[in-house]
C-alpha positions as CSV (number, residue, x, y, z in Angstrom):
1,X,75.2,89.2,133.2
2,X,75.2,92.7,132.4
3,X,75.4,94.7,129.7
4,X,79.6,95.7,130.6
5,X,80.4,91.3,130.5
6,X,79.3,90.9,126.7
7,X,80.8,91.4,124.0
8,X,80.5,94.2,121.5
9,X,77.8,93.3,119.1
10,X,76.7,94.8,116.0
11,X,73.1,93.6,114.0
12,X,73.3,94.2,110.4
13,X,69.4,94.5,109.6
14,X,66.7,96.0,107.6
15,X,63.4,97.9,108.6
16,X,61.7,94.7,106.7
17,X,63.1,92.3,108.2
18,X,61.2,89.7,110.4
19,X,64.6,87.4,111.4
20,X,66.2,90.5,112.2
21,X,63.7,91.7,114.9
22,X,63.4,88.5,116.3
23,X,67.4,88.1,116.3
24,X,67.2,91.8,118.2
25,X,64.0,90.4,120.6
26,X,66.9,87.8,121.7
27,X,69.3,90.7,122.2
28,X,67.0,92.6,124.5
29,X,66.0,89.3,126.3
30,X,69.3,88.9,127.4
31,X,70.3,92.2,128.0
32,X,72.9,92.4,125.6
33,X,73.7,96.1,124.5
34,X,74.1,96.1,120.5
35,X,74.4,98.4,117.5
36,X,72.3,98.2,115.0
37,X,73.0,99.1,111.3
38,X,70.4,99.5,109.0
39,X,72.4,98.2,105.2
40,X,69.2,99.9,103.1
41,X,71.0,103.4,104.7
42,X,74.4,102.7,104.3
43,X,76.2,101.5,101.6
44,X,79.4,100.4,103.5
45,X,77.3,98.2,105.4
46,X,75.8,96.7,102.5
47,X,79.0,95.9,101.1
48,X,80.4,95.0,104.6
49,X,77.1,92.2,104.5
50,X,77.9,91.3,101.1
51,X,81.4,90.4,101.6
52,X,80.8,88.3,104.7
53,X,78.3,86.2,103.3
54,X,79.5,85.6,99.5
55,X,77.7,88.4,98.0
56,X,74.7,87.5,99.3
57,X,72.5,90.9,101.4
58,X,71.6,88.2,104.2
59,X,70.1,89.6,107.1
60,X,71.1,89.3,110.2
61,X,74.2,89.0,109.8
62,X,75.7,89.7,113.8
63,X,79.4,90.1,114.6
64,X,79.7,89.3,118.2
65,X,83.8,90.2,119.3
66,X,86.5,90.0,117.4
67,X,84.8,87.8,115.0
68,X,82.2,85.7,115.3
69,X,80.0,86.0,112.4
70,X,76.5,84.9,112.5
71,X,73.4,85.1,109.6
72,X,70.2,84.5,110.1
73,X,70.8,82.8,113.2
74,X,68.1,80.8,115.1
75,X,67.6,81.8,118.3
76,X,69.0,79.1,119.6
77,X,72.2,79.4,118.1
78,X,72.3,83.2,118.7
79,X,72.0,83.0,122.3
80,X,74.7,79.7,122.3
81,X,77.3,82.2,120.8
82,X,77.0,84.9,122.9
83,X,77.5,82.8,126.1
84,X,80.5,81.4,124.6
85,X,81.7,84.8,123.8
86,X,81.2,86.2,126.9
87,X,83.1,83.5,128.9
């Protein structure tokens, strides 16, 4: 597939985060264009993170589309969702 057959995808992460870069190594694998938001530099994020996942600051948290919402996915799991999004 390339990059114009996914879906949009946006990776809430931090700089510190070890799930997060191997979430984004996943990403690259596949060729799957994302945004990445750091939630340590913005504040909306942080609460955007927050309010997905019960107050928790869980990282990754990935919105692929409209609305699948994914945190701290395995790579398994990741990869599994995107597929089926991209169908």
């Amino acid at each position: 597939m390339n990059g114009d057959q996914w879906p949009a995808v946006t990776v809430y992460s931090t700089r510190y985060c070890v799930d997060c870069r191997q979430s984004k190594a996943v990403l690259e694998r596949l060729g799957v264009p994302y945004r990445e938001v750091d939630i340590d530099d913005d504040p909306a994020a942080a609460d955007e993170v927050q309010r997905l996942n019960r107050g928790y600051r869980s990282v990754p948290t990935i919105i692929i589309g409209e609305g699948t919402v994914l945190t701290e996915p395995s790579a398994r799991r990741l990869t599994e969702a995107l597929r089926a999004a991209a169908e």
